[in-house]
NULUM-83311 format. One record per residue: x, y, z of N, C-alpha, C in turn; residue in one letter. Coordinates in pm, whole numbers, plus 50000, padded with zeros to 5 digits. Atoms other than C-alpha are relative to their C-alpha. Layout:
# NULUM-83311
XYZXYZXYZA...
# end
This chain:
# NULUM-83311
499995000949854821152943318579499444986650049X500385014449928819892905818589500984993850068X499165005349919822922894218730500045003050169X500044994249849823012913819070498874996850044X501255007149885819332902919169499814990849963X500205011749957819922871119079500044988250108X499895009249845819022850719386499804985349978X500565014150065818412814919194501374993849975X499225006950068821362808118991501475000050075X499064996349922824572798219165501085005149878X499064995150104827802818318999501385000450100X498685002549927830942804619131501245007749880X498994997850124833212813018778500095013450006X498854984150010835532842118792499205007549946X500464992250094833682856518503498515007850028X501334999349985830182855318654500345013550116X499804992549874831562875718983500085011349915X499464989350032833312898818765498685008149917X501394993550061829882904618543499035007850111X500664994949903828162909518859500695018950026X499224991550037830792939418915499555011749868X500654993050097830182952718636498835003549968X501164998050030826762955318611499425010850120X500704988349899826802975118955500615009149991X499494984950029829652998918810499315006349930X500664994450111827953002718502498415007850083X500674994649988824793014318673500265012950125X499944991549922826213037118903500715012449930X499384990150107828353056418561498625006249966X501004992750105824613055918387499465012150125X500554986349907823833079818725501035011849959X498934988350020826533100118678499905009549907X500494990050155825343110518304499115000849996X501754993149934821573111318469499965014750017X500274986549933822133137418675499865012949944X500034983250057822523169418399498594997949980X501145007150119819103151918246498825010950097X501004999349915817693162518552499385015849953X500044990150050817823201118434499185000149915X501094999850088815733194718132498934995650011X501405003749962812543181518335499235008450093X500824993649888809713193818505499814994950137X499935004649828809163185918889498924988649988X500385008849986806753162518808500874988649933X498605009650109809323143718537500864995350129X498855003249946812073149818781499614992250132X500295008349913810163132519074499924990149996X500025012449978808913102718917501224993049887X498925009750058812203094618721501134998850131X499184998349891814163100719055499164984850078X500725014849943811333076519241500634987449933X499635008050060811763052919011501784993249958X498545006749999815563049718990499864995950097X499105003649810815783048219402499374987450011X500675013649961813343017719347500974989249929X498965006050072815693001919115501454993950069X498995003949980818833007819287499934993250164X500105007349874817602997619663499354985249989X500145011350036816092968519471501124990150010X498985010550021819322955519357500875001650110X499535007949857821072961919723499614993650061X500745010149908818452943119874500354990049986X499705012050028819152919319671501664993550043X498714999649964822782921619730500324992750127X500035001549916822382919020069499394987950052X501115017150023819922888620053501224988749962X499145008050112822592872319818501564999050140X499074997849884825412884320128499334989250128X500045008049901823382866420400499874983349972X500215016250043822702833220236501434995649975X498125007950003826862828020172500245006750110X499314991849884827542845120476501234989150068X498995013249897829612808620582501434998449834X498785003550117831472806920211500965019749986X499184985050063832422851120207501724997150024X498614999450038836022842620252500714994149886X499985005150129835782821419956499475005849895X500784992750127834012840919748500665010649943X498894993350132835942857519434499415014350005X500544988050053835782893019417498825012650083X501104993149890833542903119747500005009550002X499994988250028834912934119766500125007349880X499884995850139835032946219435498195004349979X501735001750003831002938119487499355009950104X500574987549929830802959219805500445014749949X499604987150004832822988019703498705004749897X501004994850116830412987719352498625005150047X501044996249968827442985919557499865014050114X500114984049883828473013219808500125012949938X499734990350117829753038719512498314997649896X501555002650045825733030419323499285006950134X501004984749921824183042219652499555008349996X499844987650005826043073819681499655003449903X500464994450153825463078119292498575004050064X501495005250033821773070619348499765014850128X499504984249868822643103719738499695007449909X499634989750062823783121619516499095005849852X501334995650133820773122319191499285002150109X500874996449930818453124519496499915016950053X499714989049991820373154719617499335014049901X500304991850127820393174219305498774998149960X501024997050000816963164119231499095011250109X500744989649964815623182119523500465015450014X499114983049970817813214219485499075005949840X500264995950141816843216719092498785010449987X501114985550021813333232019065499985012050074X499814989349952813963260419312501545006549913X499104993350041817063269319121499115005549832X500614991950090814913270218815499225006049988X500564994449951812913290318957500285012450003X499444988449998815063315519016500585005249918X499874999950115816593310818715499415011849915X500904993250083814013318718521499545016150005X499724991849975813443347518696500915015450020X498704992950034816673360918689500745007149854X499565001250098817053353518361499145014449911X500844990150025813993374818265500235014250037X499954988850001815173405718403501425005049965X498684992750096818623407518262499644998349835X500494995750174816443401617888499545013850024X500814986649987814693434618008500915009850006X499174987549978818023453718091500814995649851X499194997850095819853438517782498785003649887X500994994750153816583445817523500405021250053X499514983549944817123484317724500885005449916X498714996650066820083485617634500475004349870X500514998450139819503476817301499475010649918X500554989250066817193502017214500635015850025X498994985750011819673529917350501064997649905X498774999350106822353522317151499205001249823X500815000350118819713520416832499795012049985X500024984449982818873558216943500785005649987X498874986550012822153575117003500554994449861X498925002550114824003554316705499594994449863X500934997150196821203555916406499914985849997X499565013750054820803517016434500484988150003X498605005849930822673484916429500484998649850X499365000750074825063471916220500524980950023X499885012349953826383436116193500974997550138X499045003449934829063441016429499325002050170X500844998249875826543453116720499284988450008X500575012849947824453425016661500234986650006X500035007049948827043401416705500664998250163X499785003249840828083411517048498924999950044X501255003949870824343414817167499824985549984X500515009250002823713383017053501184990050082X499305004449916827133372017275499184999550099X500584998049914824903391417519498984988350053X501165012650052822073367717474500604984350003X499635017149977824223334517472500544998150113X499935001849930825563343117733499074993950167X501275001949929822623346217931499304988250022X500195017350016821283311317789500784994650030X498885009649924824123295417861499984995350144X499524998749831824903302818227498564995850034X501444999349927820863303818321499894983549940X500645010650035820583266718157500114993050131X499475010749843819913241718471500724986749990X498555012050028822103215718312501265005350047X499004991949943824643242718338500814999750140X499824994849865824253249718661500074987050079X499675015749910824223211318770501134996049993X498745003750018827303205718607500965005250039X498574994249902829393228318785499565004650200X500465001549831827253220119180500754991450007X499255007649913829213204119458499194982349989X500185016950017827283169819421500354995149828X499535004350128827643168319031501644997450000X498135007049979831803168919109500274988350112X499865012149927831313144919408499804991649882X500525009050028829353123519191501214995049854X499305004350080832123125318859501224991550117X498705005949943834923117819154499364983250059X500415012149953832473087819268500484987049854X499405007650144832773074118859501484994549993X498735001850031835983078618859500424988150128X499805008449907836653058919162499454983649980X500565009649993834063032019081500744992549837X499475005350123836023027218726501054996750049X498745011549926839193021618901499654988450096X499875016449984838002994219061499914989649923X500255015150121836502975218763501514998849947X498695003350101839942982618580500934990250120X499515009349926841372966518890499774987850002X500585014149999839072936018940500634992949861X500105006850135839552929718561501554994449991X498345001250023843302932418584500294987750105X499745016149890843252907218905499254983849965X500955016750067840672879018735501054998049921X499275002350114843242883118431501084993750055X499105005949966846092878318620500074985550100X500195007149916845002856118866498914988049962X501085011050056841972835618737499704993349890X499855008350153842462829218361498415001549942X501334995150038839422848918248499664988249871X500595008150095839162827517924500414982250040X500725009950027838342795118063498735000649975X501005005350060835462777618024499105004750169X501044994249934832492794618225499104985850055X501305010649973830192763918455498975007650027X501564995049979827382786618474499414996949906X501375000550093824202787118373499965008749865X499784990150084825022819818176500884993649904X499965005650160827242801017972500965011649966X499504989150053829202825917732499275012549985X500224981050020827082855017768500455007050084X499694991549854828862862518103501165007249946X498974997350122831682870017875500005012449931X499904992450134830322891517609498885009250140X500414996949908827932907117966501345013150057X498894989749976831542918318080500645010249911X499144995350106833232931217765499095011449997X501134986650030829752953117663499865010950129X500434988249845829652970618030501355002450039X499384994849953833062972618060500405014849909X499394989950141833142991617710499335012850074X500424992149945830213009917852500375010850078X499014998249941832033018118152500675010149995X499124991950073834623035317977499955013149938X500114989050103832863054717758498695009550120X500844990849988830433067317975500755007550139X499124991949956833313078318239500355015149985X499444986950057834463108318003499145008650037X500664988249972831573130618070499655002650150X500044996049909831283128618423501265003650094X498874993149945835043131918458501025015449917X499494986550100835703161118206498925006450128X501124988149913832533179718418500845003850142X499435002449883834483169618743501315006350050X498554994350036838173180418609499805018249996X500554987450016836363214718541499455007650109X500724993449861834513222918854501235002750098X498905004749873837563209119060501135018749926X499134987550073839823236318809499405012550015X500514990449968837273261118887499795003750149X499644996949839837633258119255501345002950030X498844993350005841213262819230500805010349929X499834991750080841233291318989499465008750122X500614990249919838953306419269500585002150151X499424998849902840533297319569501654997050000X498795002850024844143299019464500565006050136X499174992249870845233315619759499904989750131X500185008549881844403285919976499255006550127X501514997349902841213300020197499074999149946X501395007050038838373279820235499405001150110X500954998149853836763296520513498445001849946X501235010250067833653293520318499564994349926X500515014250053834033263720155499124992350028X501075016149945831323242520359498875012150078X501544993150006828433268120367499234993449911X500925006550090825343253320236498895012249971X500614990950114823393274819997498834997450049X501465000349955819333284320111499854990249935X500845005150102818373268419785500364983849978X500375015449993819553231919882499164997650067X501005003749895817113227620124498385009649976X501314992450009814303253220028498794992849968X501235007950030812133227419852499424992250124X500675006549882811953207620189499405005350086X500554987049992811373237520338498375003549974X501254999250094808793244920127498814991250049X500495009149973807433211620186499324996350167X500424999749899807473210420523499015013150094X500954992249970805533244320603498754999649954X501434998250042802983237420375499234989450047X501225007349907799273222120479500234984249933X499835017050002798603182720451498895001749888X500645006750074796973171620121498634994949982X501085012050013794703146820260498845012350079X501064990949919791423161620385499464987150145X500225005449900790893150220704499095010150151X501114988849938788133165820947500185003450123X499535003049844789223156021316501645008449970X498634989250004792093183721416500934989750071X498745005849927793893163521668500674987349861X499265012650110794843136521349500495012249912X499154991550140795813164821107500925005250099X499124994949924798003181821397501134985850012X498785011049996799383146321458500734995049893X499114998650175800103142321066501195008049988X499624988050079801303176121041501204999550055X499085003749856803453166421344501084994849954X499355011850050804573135421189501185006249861X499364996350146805443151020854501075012250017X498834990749946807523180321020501374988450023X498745011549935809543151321207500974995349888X499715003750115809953136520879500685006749914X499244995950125811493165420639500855007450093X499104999249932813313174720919501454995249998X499475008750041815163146220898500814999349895X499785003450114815393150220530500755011649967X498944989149965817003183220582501054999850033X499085002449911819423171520811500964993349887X499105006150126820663145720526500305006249943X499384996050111820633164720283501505013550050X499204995149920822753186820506501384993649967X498725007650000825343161220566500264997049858X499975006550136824863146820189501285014749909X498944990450088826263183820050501535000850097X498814993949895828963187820402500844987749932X499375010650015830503150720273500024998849913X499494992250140830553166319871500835003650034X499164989450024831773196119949501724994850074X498775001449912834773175720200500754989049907X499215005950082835283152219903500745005349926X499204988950122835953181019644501185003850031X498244996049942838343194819893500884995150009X498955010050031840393164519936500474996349876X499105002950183840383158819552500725011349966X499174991250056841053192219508501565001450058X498874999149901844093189619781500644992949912X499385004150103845343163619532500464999349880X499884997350170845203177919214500505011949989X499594985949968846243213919314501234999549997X498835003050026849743199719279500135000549824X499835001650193849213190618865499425013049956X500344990750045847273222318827501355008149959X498694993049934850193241118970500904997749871X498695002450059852653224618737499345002649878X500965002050136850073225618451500095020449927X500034981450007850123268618501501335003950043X498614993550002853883271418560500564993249870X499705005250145854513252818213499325011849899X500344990250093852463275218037500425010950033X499804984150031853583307418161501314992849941X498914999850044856993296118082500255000149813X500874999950190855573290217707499745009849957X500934991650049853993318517711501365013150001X498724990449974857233339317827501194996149874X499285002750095859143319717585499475007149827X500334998350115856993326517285500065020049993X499734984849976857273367517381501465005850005X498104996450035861353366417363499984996749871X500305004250123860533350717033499425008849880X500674988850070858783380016923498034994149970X501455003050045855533356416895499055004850108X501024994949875852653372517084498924991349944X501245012349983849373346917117499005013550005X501364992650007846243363417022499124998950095X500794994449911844483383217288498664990150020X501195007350020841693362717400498765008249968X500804988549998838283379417353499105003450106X499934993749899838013391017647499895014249984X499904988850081838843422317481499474999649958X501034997250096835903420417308499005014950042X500374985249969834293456217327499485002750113X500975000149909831753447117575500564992150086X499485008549860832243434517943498354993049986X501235009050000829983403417926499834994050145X499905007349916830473392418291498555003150057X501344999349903827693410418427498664994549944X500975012250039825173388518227500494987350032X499585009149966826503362018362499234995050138X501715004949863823573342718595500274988050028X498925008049863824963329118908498584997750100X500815003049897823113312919185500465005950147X499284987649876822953336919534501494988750027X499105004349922826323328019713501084995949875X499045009250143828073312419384501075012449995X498954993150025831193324919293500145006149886X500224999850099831843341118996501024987649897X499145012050090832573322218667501595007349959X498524993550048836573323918542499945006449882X499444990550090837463344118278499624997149881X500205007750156838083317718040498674989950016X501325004550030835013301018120499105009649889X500494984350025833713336118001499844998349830X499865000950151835343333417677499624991249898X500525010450061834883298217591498025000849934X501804998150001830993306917620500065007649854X500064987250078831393337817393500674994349838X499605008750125833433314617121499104990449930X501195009450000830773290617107499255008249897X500894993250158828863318516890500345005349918X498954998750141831853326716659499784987749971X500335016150104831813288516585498644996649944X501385003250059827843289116509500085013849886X499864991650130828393320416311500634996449847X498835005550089831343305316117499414987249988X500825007850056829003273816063498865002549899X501124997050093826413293515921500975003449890X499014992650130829013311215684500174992449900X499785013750078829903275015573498874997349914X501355002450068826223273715461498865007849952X500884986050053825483305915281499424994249854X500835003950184823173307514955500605006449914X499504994450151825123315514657499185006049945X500614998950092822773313314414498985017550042X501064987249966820533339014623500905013349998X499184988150034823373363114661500395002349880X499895001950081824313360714329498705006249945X501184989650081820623372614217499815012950096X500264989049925820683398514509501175014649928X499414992250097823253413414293499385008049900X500384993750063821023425614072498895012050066X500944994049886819183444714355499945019449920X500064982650005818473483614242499135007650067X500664992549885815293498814395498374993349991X501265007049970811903490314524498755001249927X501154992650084809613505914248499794987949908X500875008550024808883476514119499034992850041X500925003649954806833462814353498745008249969X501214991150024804293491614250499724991549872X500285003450120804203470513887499664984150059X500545011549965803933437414055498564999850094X501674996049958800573451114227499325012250007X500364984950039799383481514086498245003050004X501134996349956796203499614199498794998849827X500755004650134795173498113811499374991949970X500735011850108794363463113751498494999750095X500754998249970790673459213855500124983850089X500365012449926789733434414139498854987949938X500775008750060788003401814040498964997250098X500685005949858786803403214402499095014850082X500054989249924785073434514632501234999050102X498995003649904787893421514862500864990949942X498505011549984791653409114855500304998350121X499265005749923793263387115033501465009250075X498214995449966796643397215227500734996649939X498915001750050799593402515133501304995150053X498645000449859802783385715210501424999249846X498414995550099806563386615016499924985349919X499415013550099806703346314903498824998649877X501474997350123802983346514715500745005349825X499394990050122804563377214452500804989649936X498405006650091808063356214415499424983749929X500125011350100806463322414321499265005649904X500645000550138804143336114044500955006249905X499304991950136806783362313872501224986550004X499585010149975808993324813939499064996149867X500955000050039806423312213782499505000049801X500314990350120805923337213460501595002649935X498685002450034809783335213418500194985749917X499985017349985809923296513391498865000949848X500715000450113807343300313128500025009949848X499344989750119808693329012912500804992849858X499525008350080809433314812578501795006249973X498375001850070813123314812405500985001350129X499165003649815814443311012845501234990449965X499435010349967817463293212818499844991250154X500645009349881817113260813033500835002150141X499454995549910820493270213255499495014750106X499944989049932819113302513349498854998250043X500944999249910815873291513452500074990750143X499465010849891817473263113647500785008850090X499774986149857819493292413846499385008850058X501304990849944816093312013877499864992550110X500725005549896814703284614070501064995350091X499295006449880817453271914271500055018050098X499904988549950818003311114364499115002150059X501265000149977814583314014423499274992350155X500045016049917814413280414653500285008350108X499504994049850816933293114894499205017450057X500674989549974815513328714919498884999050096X501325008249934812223310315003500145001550125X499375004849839813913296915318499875010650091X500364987449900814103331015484498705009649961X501374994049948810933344015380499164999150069X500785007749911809093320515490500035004150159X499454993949849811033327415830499495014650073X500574986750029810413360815813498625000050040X501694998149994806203358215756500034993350114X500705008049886806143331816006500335005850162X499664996749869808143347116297499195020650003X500534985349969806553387416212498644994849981X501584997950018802933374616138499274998450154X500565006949862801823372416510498635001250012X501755005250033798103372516373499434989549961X500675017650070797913343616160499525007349890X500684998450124796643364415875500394998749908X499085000250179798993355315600500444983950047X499775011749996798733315915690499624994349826X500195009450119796533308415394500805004649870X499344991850161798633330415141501034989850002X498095005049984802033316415326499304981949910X499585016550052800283278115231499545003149824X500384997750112798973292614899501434998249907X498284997250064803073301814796500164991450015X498765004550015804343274114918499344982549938X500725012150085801753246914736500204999649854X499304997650132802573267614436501124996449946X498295000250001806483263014470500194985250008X499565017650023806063225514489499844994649899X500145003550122804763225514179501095008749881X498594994950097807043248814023501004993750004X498745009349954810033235314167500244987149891X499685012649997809793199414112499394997649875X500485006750147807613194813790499665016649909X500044987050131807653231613628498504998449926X501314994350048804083237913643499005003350080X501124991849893801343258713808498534998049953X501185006950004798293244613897499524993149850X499735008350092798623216413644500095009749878X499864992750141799193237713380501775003349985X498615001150031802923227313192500735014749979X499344985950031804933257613229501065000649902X498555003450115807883243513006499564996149873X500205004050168805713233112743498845014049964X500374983650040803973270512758500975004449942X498684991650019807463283512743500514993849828X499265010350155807963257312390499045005949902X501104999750065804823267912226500275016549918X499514987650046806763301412073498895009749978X501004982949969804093330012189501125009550019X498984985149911805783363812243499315000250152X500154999749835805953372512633498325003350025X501574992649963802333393712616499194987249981X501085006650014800713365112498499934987950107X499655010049847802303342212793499405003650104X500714992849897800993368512985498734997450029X501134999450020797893369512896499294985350001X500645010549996797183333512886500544992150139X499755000949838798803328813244498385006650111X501194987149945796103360613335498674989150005X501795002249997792933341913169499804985050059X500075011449905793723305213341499835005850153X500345000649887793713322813659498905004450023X501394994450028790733345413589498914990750003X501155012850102788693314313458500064990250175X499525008549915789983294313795499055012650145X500714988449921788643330214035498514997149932X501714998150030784973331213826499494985150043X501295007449910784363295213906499394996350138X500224996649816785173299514264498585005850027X501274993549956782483323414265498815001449942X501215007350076779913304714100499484986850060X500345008349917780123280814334499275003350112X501364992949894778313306214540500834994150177X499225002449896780883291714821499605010950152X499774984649840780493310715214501135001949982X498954997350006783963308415188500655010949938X499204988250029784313332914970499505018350036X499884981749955782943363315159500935005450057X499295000049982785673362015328501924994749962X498805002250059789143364215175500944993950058X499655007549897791033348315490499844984650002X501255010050024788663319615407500444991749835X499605005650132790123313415022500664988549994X498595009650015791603280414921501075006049939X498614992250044794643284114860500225000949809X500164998250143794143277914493499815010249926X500294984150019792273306514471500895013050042X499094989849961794743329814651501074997249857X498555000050085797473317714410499355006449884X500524993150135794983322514094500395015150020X500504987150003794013354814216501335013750047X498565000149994797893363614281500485003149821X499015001450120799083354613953499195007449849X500684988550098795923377213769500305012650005X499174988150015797233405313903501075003449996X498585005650044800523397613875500095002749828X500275001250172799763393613454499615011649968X500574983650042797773424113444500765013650016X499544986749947799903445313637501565004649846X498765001150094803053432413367499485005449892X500904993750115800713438613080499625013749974X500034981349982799883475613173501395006449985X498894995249999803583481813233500214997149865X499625001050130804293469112881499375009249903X500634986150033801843494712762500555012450011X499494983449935803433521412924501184998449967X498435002250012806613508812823500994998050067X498815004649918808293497513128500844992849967X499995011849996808983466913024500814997549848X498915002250158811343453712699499384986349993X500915011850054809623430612497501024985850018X499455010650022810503393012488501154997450043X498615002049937814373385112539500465009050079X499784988449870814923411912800499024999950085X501465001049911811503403012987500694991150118X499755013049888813223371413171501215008750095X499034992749889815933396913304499235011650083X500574996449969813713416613390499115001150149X500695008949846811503394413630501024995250065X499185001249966814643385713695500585008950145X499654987249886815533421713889498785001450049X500434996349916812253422914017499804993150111X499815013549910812173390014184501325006650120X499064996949871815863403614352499465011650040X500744990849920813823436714433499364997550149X500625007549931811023419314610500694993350144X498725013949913813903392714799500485008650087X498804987449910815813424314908498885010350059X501024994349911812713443915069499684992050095X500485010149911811543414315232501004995150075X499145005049929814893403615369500915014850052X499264986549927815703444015511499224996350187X500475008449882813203420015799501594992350040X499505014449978816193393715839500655005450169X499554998249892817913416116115499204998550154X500864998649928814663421816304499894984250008X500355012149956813893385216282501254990950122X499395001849941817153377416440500145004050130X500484988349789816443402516751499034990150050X500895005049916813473384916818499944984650026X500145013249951814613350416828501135000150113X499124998949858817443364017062499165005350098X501084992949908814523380717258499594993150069X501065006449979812303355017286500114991550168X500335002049828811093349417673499844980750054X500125015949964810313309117641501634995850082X498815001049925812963299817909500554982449897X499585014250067813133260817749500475003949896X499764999150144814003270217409501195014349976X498944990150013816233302617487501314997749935X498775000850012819673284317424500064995649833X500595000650154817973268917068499815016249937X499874988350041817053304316988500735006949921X498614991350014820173319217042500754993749879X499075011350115821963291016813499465004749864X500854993150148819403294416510500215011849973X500144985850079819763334416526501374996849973X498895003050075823563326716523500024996049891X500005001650127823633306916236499325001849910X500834991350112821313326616084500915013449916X499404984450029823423358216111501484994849909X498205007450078826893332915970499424998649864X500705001450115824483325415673499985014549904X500124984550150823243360715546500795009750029X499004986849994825793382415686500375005949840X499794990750114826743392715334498995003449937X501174992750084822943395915183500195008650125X500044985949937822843419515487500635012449984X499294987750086825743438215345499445003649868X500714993250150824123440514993499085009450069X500714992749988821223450615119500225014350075X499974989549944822783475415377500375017849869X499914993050137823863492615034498475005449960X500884995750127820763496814875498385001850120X501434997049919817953497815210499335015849984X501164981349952815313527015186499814999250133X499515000349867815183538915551498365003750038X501225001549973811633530715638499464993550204X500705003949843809913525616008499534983250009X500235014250057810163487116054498964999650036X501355002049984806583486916178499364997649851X500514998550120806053497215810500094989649890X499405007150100808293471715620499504985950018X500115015449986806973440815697499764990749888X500955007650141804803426515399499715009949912X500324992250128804243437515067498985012049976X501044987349982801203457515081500735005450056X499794988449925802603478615317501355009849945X498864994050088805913486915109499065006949867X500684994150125803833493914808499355011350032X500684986849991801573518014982501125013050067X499114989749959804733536315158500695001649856X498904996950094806883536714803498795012949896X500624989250070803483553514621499935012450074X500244983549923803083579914913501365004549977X498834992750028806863586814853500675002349848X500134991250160806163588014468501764990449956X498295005350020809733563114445499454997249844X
# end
């Protein structure tokens, strides 16, 4: 923008005018792709980035105007004048029109939010009746609630809702307007001025490479405020096809409420003498009065642009929707019928659909498009399912192993354990696998990659059900362990691959896994530590030791008792209990998905929704394994390990 308030340098050369030009289209496009931005700030954000543009752009008319009276004796000579007023009069309105929409925004999200909040309360309702009468869900229920749910985010976002208000389509039809002139100017210097001579300015050749970069600009930043523009305008003539616009030019409470607002409430300053705060208060009425009134006219001289564009385009629509039916009639003599949109999708999604009072409703296929949006994040996740983990979930049979991976038998090293959580268990029998002698190296290399991904949703899992915090130090205990497994195949420096070389039978792997952690627990508590009266309180070192002793002991007893098949049948073994474990802990994955479609944070709702989507495109088929093989337990109950272990002994599994 140095060109337009330059008041120093004279710029007689074609090129310099035309840069000028450009530099006041180009900043009146970057408003155009401002204005959604505005939606994602708070009222203090959205005030002082709004301030701060209007200082900017009445800067550079001043200057304009400064720059206008000092040639005021050469303007009939001067290249390109209008090209310079139209740019600067289209920047204004840009600059109207972000002012506009800034003060409409926080009262809409306001209500928003509000709104938004009590259709989560009738669709969680909902929810839990259909869970009552129909035993449950199933994947196919939870992916229309979670339509339910995007929908909701969607429509309630205040980007959303900017991009289809009467100043956001003024403001794309202002772009569009202010780009046909540059393409004009450019086309008249070309033809007329011989753009590539030789530049006598001061600028030199950067006036050159000044034009080219802002006209590219220009161009590219056009598309999004005239796709938004093409859409609103198509959604006013989808709605008013019948040609009545008897209330087309009503203005909505909620443009004006903030001034409103503003103007009833008391004065700021403290001031002690009444007759000066009455004359303030006076003053400042007069004042948003005023600002009312504009903004008044600001939406009546939108809403009379839309109509005229739309008066012009309501012709190509027209021809745009008598081509396709004829297509559509053709392809039905043809015998081809076009797949039903989903529309037909079981559920009527309109009435989640969050409209501002007076708004019209959305079209149809707006409707659908929304509702596709989370087939394509589903069908992204799908793209990026875990093999390897399904593949060991295959070996899934029943949960009675977890009673051998922590059995009331082995004796505590402690008066108190630590909590329990699902990833802890899987890295040590990980772990005790990886170190099992005569292991081929392929199959421990598919343990751990299997293993890896699994991880991924446990983790998820503990972190989104722990809403205490009491399974932080276990969760960093597992996953300090797993960096060392992983990446160098060994637990707490101790070589697990050159255990696994050292040809012990399994018991004695066991057992010398058992007395490193044992030996690692006694000096903890010889250190006489405070830390360890409390188990909450353990390094994580210690949690893992004291993990992977009973872990050893519990294997060791079972081999006694004969659960267990000695040596070359041991690694398949840990093998199925590892997918045991994986598949209890992930009968959570559905519940975790509810509650990130749940979740009340209005900023982060539309993120949410996305992540549970491609959560649900991901494990949809471990959800089918597991729906095979789930014990039908009270999810209060299923959360973390302890609590499965003590429900599988009271049911004697």
């Amino acid at each position: 923008m140095k060109l337009p308030v330059d008041l120093t340098t004279r710029m007689y050369a074609s090129t310099d005018r035309l840069a000028k030009v450009c530099s006041l289209s180009f900043m009146s496009i970057a408003m155009g792709n401002f204005m959604t931005c505005l939606g994602s700030m708070d009222d203090k954000d959205i005030l002082m980035n709004t301030t701060a543009l209007a200082i900017l752009v009445i800067t550079v008319i001043a200057n304009f105007c400064v720059q206008v009276i000092q040639m005021r004796f050469f303007l009939s000579r001067r290249k390109m004048f209008a090209e310079e007023i139209a740019a600067s009069v289209f920047m204004l309105l840009s600059l109207l029109m972000v002012t506009s929409t800034a003060i409409m925004v926080p009262t809409t999200k306001r209500y928003l939010e509000s709104k938004y909040h009590e259709m989560l309360k009738m669709a969680s309702d909902e929810q839990i009746l259909e869970s009552m009468e129909e035993g449950g869900f199933n994947i196919d229920k939870l992916r229309q609630m979670m339509k339910k749910y995007w929908v909701m985010a969607e429509t309630s976002s205040p980007q959303f809702v900017i991009a289809r208000s009467v100043t956001c389509t003024a403001s794309g039809i202002i772009c569009l307007l202010t780009a046909v002139v540059l393409v004009q100017a450019e086309i008249r210097m070309v033809m007329k001025y011989k753009a590539g001579g030789i530049t006598p300015s001061t600028y030199a050749w950067s006036s050159k490479w000044i034009v080219l970069t802002q006209s590219i600009g220009v161009a590219v930043g056009t598309i999004a405020p005239a796709i938004r523009c093409f859409n609103a305008i198509k959604f006013k003539f989808s709605e008013n096809g019948n040609g009545n616009f008897k209330d087309e030019f009503k203005i909505d409470a909620y443009w004006t409420q903030r001034l409103l607002e503003w103007k009833e409430s008391s004065l700021p300053l403290q001031i002690r003498d009444r007759k000066w705060r009455k004359l303030i208060h006076n003053m400042k009425g007069l004042i948003l009065s005023f600002l009312i009134r504009v903004q008044i006219l600001i939406l009546l001289c939108s809403k009379g642009v839309q109509f005229i564009f739309l008066c012009f385009v309501s012709p190509i629509f027209s021809c745009f929707d008598c081509i396709k039916m004829c297509n559509s009639g053709q392809s039905q003599v043809h015998g081809i019928s076009e797949s039903e949109p989903e529309t037909q999708t079981e559920i009527d999604l309109s009435r989640y659909v969050l409209l501002l009072e007076g708004e019209a409703e959305l079209p149809q296929k707006i409707q659908i498009n929304i509702c596709k949006q989370v087939d394509k994040l589903i069908q992204t996740g799908k793209r990026q399912q875990p093999r390897n983990l399904i593949s060991l979930l295959q070996k899934v049979g029943n949960f009675t192993c977890l009673k051998e991976v922590d059995t009331n038998q082995v004796p505590s090293l402690h008066s108190q354990e630590p909590p329990k959580c699902w990833s802890l268990p899987l890295v040590m029998l990980t772990s005790i696998a990886v170190a099992l002698p005569n292991t081929p190296k392929d199959n421990v290399n598919w343990l751990i990659q299997s293993v890896d991904e699994g991880l991924f949703y446990v983790k998820l899992i503990e972190k989104t059900l722990d809403k205490k915090g009491n399974l932080v130090n276990s969760r960093n205990a597992a996953d300090v362990s797993w960096v060392g497994v992983e990446l160098y195949r060994k637990w707490q420096d101790n070589d697990l691959h050159e255990t696994s070389l050292n040809g012990r039978s399994s018991t004695e792997t066991l057992q010398e896994l058992s007395n490193k952690a044992e030996k690692t627990i006694l000096d903890f508590k010889k250190e006489k530590d405070f830390r360890m009266e409390n188990p909450l309180n353990w390094p994580v070192k210690v949690i893992a030791a004291n993990s992977m002793y009973r872990i050893c002991q519990g294997l060791l007893i079972a081999y006694d008792g004969d659960h267990l098949q000695p040596d070359g049948r041991l690694f398949e073994q840990l093998c199925n209990m590892i997918a045991n474990i994986l598949a209890a802990c992930l009968t959570n994955l559905m519940r975790v998905i509810i509650i990130k479609c749940r979740r009340k944070a209005i900023k982060e709702k539309e993120k949410n929704v996305r992540e549970a989507a491609v959560l649900l495109g991901e494990t949809e088929e471990i959800l089918q394994i597991l729906h095979q093989h789930r014990t039908r337990l009270d999810p209060d109950e299923s959360e973390f390990n302890g609590q499965w272990c003590n429900l599988l002994i009271k049911r004697k599994l």
